[in-house]
N, C-alpha and C positions, 0 to 999 in steps of 0.2 A: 472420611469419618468412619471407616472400618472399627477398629477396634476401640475399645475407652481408654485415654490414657494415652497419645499418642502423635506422635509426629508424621507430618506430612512429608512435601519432598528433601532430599537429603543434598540438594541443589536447588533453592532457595532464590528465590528473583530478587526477594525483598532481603534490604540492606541490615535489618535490626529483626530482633527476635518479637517475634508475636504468638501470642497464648489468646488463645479460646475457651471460659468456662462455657459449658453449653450442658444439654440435655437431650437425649438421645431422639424424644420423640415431641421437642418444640421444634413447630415448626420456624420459625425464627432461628434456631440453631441453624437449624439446617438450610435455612436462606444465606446465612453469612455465610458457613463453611464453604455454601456451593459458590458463591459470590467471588470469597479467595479462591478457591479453586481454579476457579472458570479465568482469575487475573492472574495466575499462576505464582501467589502468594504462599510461603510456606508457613505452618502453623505449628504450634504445640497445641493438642485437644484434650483438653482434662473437662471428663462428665462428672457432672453434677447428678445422681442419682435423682428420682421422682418416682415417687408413688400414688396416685387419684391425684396428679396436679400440686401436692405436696415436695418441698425437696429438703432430701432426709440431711437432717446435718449432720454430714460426714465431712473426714478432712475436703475436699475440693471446696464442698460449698462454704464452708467454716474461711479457707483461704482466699476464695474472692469476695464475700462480706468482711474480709478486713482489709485486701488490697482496694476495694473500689469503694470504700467509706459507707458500707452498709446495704448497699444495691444488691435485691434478696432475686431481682429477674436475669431470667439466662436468655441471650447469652451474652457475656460480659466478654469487652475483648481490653489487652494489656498491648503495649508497645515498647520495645525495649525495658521493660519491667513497670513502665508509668501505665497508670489506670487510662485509658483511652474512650472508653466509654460502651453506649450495646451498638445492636445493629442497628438501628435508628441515624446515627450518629455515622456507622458508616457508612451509609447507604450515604448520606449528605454530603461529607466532607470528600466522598469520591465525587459526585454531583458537581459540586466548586471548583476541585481540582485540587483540595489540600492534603487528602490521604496519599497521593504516591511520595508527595515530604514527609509525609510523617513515617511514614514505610523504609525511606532512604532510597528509594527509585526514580531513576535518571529520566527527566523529561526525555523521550524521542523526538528527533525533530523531524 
């Protein structure tokens, strides 16, 4: 999560496109980023600007309150262009076992 605006690796584990809105200095952004990171997940990272905890409505945030039906907390993750839900959500469905289906990654056996 170097720069704003920004894609991860250019060899990609995951089978489907995943977008990150986030914010540079929630901690939560930065637990999922490292999260996929760490599962060698590629990402698209569009920030969400903040000011005192404020996030200023620019296009990003303007575009994930309307992809994710109004959800104003970052960070918001997409999967294959569907609304997927925050880090909450992913921490969980990795937990179960249903994030690497929804990612498009091949159980190992």
């Amino acid at each position: 999560m170097g720069k704003l605006d920004t894609t991860t690796s250019s060899d990609p584990l995951n089978k489907r496109d995943v977008e990150i809105f986030g914010s540079l200095f929630c901690p939560y952004t930065k637990q999922a980023t490292r999260f996929l990171d760490e599962k060698g997940v590629s990402y698209v990272y569009k920030e969400v600007p903040m000011l005192f905890g404020w996030k200023l409505p620019l296009k990003n945030y303007l575009e994930m309150k309307r992809r994710s039906g109004s959800k104003k907390t970052v960070p918001q993750v997409f999967i294959a262009g569907e609304y997927f839900g925050d880090e909450e959500k992913l921490f969980a469905d990795d937990r179960d076992g249903s994030l690497d289906a929804a990612l498009g990654i091949a159980a190992q056996d």
